[in-house]
C-alpha positions as CSV (number, residue, x, y, z in Angstrom):
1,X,-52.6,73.8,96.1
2,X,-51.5,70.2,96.1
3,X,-50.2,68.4,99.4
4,X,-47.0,67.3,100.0
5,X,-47.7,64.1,99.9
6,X,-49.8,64.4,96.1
7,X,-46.5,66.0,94.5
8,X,-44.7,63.0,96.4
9,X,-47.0,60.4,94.7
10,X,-46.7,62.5,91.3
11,X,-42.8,62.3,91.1
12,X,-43.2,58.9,91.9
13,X,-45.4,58.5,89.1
14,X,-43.4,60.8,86.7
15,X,-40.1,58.8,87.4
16,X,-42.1,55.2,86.5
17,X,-43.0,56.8,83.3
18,X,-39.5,57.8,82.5
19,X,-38.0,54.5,83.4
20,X,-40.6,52.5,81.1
21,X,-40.2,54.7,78.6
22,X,-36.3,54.0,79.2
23,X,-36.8,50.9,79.2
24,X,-38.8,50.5,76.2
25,X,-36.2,52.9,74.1
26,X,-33.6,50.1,75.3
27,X,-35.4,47.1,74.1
28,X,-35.8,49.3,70.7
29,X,-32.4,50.0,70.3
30,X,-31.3,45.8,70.6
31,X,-34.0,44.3,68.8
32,X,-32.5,47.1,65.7
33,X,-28.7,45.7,66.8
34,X,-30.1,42.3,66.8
35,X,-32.1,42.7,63.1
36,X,-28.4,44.5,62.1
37,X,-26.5,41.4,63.3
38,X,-28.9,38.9,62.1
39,X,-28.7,40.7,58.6
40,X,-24.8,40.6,59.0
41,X,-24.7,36.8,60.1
42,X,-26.9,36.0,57.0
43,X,-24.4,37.9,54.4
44,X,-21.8,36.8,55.7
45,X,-23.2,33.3,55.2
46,X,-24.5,33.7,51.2
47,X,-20.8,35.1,50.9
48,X,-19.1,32.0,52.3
49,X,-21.5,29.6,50.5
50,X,-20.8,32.0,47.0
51,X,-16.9,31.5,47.2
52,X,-17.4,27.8,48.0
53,X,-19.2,27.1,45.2
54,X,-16.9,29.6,43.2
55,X,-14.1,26.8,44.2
56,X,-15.9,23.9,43.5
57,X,-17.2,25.1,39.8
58,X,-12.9,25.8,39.8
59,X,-12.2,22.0,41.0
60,X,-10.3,23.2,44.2
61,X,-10.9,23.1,47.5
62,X,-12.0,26.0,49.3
63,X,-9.0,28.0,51.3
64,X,-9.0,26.5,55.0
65,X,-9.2,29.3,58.0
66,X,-5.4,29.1,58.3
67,X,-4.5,29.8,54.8
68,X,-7.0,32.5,54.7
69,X,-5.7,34.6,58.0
70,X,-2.1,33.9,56.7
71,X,-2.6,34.8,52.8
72,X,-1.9,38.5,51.8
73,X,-4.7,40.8,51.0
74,X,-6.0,39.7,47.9
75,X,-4.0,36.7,47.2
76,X,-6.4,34.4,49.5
77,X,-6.6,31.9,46.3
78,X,-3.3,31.1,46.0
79,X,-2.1,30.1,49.2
């Protein structure tokens, strides 16, 4: 038979365990969001550089911010 105080002292314990192992789930979980977003960021770049180069090999310049949030779907060239 343990004491009180022994199953007191193994709760404690128990609950450090779970909240390290919470915490290390957690630090998981963004490290993943943060390789997803870095991944994204980068894309998203090699796409932007691709349709830049796209308009310079066309001798135009590429579509400013404003003429691409205003253009229709699809018609972002010929705003």
């Amino acid at each position: 038979m343990t004491s009180h105080i022994e199953q007191q002292v193994q709760a404690r314990i128990e609950a450090a365990r779970v909240r390290v192992q919470a915490a290390k789930r957690r630090r998981e979980e963004l490290s993943a969001a943060r390789k997803r977003g870095l991944a994204a960021r980068h894309a998203a770049k090699l796409r932007h550089l691709r349709g830049a180069e796209d308009h310079a090999a066309m001798d135009q310049p590429p579509p400013t911010v404003t003429e691409t949030v205003t253009a229709d779907p699809g018609q972002e060239g010929e705003a």
